[in-house]
N, C-alpha and C positions, 0 to 999 in steps of 0.2 A: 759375778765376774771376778776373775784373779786379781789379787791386787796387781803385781807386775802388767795384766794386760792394760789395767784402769789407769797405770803409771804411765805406760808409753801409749796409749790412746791419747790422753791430755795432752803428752811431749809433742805427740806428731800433731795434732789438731791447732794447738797452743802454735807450732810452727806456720802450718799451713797457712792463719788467720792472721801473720802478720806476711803473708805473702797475694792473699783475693780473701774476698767476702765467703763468707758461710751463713747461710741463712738461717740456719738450726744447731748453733755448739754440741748441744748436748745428744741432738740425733746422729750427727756427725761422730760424736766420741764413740757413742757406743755400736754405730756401721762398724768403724773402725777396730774396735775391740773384737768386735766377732771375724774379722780378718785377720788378726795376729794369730798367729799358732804356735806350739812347741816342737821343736824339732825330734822326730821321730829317734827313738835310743838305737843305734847303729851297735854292731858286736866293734868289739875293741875300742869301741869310742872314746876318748883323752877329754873333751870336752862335753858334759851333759848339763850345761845349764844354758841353753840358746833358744828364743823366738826367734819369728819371722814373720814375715809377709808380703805377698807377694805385690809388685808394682802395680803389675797387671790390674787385682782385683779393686788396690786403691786408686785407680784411675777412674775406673768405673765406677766406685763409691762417689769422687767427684765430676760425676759427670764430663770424664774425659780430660779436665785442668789439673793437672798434675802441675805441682810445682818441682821447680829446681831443687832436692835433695841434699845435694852435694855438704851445703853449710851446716846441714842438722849437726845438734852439735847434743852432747846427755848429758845428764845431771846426773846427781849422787853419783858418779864411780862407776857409771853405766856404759861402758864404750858402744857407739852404734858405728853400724858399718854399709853402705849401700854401694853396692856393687851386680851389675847383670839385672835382673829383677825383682832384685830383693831386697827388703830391708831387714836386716839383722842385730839385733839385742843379746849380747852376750853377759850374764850375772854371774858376781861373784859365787863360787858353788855353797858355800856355807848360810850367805842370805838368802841364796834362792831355797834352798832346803828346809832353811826355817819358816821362812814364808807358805811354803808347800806342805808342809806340816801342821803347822799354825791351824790353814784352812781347812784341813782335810779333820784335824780336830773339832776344831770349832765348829762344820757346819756336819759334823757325824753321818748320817744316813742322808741330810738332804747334799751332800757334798757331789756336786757336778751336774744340778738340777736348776741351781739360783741361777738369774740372770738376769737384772733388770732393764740387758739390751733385747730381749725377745720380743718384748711389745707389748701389744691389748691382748688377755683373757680372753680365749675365743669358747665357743659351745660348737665341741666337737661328735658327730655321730661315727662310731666303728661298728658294722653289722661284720659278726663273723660265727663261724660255727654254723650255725644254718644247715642242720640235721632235717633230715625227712623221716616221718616217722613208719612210711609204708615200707621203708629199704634198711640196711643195717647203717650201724655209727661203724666206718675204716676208717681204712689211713687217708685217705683223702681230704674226710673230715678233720682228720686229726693237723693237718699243715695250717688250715683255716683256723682253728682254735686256738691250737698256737699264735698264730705269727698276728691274730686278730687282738689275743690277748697283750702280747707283747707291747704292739702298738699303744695300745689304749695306755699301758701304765708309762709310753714315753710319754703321753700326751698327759696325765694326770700327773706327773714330775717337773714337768715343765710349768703345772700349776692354770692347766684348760680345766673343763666344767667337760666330762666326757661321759656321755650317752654309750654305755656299750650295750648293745642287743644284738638278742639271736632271736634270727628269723626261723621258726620252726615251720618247713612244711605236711601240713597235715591237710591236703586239700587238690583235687585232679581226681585222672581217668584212672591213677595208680592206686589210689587208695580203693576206687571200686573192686578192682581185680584181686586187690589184700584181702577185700572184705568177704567176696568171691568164694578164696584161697580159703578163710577161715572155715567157711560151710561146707568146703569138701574136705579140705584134708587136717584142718585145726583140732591138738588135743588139749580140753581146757586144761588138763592137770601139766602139760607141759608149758603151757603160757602161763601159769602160776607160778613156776618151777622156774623159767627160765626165759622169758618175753622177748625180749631180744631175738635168741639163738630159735626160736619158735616163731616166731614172724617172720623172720629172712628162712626156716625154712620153706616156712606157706607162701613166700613172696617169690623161689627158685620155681615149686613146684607150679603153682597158677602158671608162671611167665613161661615154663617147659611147656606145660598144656595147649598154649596160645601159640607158642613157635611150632608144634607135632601136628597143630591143625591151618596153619596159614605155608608151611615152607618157606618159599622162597616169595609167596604174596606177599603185601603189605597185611601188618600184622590186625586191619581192622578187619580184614575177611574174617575172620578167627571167628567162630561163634562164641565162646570163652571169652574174647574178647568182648564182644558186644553183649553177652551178659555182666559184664564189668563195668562197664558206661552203663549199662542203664539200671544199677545199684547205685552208682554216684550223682545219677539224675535223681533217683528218689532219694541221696542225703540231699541234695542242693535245694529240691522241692520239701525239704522238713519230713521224711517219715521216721515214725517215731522208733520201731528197731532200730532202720542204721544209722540213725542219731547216738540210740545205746553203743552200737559197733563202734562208732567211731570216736567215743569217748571213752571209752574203756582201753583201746588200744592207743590212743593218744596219752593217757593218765600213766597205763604200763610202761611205753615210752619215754615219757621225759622223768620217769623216777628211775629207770634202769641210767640214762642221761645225767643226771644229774650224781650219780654215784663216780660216774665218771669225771664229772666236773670239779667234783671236789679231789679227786684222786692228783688231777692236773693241776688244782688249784688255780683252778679257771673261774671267773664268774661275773654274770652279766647283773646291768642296774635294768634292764628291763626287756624280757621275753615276750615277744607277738606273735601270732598264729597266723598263717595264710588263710585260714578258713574266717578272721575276725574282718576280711575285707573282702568276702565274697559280696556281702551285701552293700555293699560299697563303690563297687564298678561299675553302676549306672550313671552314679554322680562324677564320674570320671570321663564318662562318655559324652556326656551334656557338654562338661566342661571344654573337651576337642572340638565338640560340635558350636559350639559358644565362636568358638576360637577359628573354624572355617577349617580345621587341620584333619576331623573327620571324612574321612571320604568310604566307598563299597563296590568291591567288584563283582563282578559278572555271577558270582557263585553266592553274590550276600556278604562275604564278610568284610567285617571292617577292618581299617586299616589306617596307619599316616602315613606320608611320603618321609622318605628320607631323603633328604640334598647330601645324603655321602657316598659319594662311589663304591659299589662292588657291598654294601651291606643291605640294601634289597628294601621292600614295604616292612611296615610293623607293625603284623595283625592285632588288634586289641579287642575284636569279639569274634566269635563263630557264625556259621549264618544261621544258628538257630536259637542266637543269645545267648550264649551261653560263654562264660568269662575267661580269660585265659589268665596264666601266670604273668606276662609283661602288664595286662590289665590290674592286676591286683597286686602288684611291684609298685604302678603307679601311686595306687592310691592310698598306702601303705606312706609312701614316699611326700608324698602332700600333705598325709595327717599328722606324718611328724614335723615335717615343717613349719605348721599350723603350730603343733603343740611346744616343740621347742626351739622355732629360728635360728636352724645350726646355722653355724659361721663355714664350716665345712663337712664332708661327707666321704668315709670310704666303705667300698665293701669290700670284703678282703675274700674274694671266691676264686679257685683254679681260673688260669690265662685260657681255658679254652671255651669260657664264657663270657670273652669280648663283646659278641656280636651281640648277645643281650643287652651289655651294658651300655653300646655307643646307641642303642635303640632308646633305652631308659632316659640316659640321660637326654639325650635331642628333643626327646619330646618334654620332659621336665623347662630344658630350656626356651623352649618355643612356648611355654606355660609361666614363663617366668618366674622360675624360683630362682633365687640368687645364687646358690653355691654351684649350679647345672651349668654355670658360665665358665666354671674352673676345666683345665685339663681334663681328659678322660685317663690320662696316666696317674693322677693325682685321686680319683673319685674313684676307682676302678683298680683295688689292689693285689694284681693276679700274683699268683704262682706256682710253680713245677710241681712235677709226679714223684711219687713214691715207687722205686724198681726195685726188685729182687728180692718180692717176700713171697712167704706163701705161710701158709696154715694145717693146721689136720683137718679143717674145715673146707679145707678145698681152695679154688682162686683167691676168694674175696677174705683180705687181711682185717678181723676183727679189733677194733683196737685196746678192745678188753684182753684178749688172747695175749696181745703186743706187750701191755702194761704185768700181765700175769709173769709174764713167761723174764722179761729183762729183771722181775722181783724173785723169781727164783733162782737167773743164774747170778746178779748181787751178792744171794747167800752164799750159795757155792763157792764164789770167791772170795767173802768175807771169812768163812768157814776153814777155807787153805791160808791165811795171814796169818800168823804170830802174833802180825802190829795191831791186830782189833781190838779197840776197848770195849765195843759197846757188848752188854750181858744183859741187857734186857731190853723187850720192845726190837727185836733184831729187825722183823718183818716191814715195823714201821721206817725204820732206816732204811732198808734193801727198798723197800718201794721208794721211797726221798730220790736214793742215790738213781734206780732204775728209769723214773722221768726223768731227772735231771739228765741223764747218758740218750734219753730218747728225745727232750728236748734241744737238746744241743748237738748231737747228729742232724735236727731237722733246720735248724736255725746257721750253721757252720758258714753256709756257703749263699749266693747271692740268692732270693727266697725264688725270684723267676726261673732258676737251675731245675733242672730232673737229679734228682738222685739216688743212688743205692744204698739201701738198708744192708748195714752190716754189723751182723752180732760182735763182732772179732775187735770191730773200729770201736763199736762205740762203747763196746767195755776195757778197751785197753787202759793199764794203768799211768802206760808210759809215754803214750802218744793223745792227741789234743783232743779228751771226754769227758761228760760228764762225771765218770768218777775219778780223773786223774783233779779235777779243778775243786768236786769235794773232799778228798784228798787234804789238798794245800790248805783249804781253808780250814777244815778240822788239826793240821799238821800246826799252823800258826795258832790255834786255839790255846793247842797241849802246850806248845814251848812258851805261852805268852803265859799261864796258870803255872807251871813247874819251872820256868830259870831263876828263881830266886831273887828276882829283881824288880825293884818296885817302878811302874810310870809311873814319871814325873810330866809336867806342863815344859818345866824351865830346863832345858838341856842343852849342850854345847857343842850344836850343829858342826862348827868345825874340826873337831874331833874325827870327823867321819870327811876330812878330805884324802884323805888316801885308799877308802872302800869305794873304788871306783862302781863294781858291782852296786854296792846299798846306792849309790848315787846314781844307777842307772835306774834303778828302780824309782826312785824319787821324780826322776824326769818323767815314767812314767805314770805313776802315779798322777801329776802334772797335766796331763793331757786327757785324762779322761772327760774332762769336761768340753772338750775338742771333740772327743769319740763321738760323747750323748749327744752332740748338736748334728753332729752329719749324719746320727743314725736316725735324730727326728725330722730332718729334713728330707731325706733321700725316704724314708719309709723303711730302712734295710737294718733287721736287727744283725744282721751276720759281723755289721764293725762292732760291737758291744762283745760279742759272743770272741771276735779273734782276738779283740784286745784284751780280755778275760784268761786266755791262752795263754796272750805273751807273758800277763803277768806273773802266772803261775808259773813259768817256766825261769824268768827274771828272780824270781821270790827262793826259786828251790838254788838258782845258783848264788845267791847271796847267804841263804842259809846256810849254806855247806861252808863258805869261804870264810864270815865273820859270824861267828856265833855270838850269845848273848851272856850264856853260863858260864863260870869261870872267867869272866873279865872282870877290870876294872871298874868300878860302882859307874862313875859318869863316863867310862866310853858305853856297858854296857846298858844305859838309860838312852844314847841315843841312838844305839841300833835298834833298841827295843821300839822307840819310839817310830821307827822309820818300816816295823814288822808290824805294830798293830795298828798302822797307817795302812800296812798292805792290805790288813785283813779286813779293814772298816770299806775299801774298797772293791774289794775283792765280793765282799754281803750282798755291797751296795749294786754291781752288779748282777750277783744271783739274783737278787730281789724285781730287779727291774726286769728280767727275763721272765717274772713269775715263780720264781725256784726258789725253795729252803736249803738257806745253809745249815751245813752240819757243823757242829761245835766238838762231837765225837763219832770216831768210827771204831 
């Protein structure tokens, strides 16, 4: 918590309690603390050093007993002002700046993370990623691993105990047909060569086969097809080839996967297999059945009722036993339970796998697991599509391709700059630079949005990308190594009241720790990612205006000091995005 916020929590609490009872001071201070805010940097703004809060929320923090205002009166030199529904704290600009430094010094990389108003240490689960191994890794994939990874590092900043797992599916009617697919058209030296790109072809060609022999019927007419189920009958019955099939192709899989993962600098504390709970959905069954929630219709299969309108039964076996995915979601779902007692649960899958999800959880909840009580908005973390790519591969956007292709044009542009320093390892920076410009296209905007992929956007240098934001922070690197000017701790903040710019940036700098909370709460990395923007664009117009070199010893220790405050921010954001800053380009 800021000091200033710790300072006027006490002021206003310290008031409130010689006005009604409070039952809990110190829970009450720090309500209160997470209510104050910093007033957003406005262009031309005359004043950058003001909180706020609004009436509204502290009414409801006291349960509706708002006291009379009016008398509040500040200490230290602090004028307060309440007027409409606000209350406002306006600070000298010199001690707010120091104070805003001080912290951003002092708490280095964990700066905007601390807060001992957030509460108990929860054990949080994030499942995201969740690749199938019979289909290709797209862009699809690649939103979920994002915004799954992002999540998780809010929640391990905040200081939770965070379970991240990928759900890999290796296990259904799809991997028969894969298996299928490999017997007629599979070349072992090209599944050597290239696993991946050789799987999703055997995976177009099966599924071409199955559509040229069903048309416009349901695709189980298919003879193709029904030799693909009953491949997957004899893995589920243990025969010993497609046992080999299917671990060979699972192994190929998550090693091509995991090249990837390291590329994204993604990475989970624990990977489980769909096929590890096939044997497992009996004792799921029982358990519905235990429960009176099992019920079977006319055709044999089972099913629970749903009490929600307009989303239908939830088959959870076939009528010839045979298990489904929502059956093995379950049980999956139970054993971690069993093994870790999360406090909460999200899955971070595209929005148009709702209906699975209010399936999943209703029946968890009727099974009484604790966190199946929460929100389905909260458990269930959708989001938007990926529009306007395409490939030499045809439809389906690979997202190795994706990663290749934004590392080559990196170079190209690196290649036309003058201002390039780096001379060796170019490729490892073009790729750095290239996720960061593809992770922050993906990230930019509310994650439930559709968007379009644009080469053009998100290599721009000048508009808000990944490489205009490594850029600034490599730009603050160089000037902070080369101005000739040594950081100091002790410097004379007020020197810097007439850089209104360096003072807008200090306000916001100030707020980031405002940013991290509403982007943990909301689930929405895209406030991280704008605020990230404004700064870099705040930082370049203060650079131009007060430079560092060629001043004054102690004016230019406290610009410096207010630039490598930008830049410890600036990390501190990549970092929590999951991105490497760059120190040179």
């Amino acid at each position: 918590m800021s000091y200033f916020k710790h300072v006027f929590a006490k002021k206003l609490t310290k008031y409130i309690l010689a006005n009604q009872e409070v039952p809990d001071v110190k829970h009450v201070v720090a309500q209160i603390a997470q209510l104050i805010r910093i007033q957003p940097v406005k262009k031309d703004a005359t004043r950058v050093s003001q909180y706020f809060l609004e009436l509204s929320s502290l009414s409801k923090c006291l349960n509706g007993k708002l006291p009379n205002l009016d008398q509040l009166q500040s200490e230290d030199n602090i004028p307060i002002k309440v007027y409409n529904d606000m209350v406002h704290w306006e600070v000298e600009p010199s001690k707010f700046t120091q104070k805003v430094l001080e912290e951003i010094r002092s708490n280095k990389e964990n700066y905007g993370y601390t807060d001992e108003a957030r509460g108990v240490r929860e054990c949080v689960c994030v499942e995201y990623s969740s690749p199938n191994v019979a289909k290709p890794f797209h862009m699809g994939h690649l939103r979920s691993t994002i915004i799954g990874n992002v999540l998780s590092n809010f929640y391990e900043a905040a200081g939770h105990d965070v379970k991240r797992i990928n759900w890999i599916g290796d296990w259904g009617t799809q991997f028969g047909l894969l298996s299928l697919g490999l017997m007629r058209f599979g070349d072992i030296n090209l599944l050597r060569q290239d696993p991946l790109l050789e799987l999703f072809n055997v995976y177009v060609k099966i599924n071409q086969a199955v559509k040229s022999e069903c048309g416009d019927s349901p695709e189980t007419t298919s003879q193709t097809h029904k030799e693909g189920v009953a491949l997957f009958t004899q893995l589920e019955e243990g025969d010993d080839h497609m046992r080999t099939v299917w671990k060979m192709v699972k192994e190929l899989s998550i090693n091509e996967l995991n090249k990837i993962y390291q590329r994204l600098g993604v990475h989970f504390t624990h990977t489980m297999a769909e096929s590890d709970y096939h044997g497992k959905t009996q004792l799921v069954l029982q358990l519905l059945d235990q429960a009176n929630l099992l019920q079977y219709d006319s055709k044999g299969v089972g099913y629970v009722k749903m009490d929600i309108q307009d989303i239908g039964q939830a088959s959870v076996v076939k009528s010839d036993g045979s298990s489904l995915y929502l059956t093995r979601d379950i049980a999956s779902a139970l054993e971690r339970q069993d093994q870790f007692s999360f406090d909460r649960v999200h899955y971070v899958v595209e929005q148009g796998q709702r209906a699975h999800f209010i399936k999943l959880v209703n029946i968890l909840k009727q099974l009484g697991v604790p966190w199946a009580s929460r929100p389905i908005g909260d458990i269930h973390v959708p989001f938007g599509r990926v529009k306007g790519m395409s490939t030499r591969q045809g439809n389906v956007v690979f997202l190795r391709d994706v990663l290749d292709e934004a590392r080559t044009r990196v170079l190209k542009l690196m290649e036309t700059k003058s201002t390039t320093r780096v001379t060796e390892d170019l490729e490892t920076t073009a790729d750095i630079i290239g996720v960061t410009s593809i992770v922050l296209q993906d990230l930019k905007l509310l994650r439930t949005k559709d968007y379009t992929f644009s080469w053009e956007v998100m290599l721009n240098l000048k508009s808000d990308s990944g490489v205009f934001v490594q850029y600034c922070h490599a730009r603050l690197c160089s000037m902070l190594a080369n101005c000739g000017v040594a950081l100091t701790e002790d410097v004379d903040t007020a020197l810097l009241v007439n850089d209104v710019a360096l003072l807008q940036v200090v306000l916001h700098l100030a707020s980031y720790p405002d940013v991290f909370e509403k982007s943990l709460i909301s689930l929405e990395p895209h406030h991280v990612v704008k605020y990230m923007f404004k700064l870099c664009h705040l930082v370049n117009v203060a650079y131009s205006l007060f430079p560092v070199k060629g001043q004054v010893t102690e004016l230019a220790q406290a610009r410096l000091k207010v630039f490598e405050c930008s830049r410890q921010v600036l990390a501190n954001s990549l970092t929590l995005l999951g991105l490497t800053p760059l120190r040179q380009i």
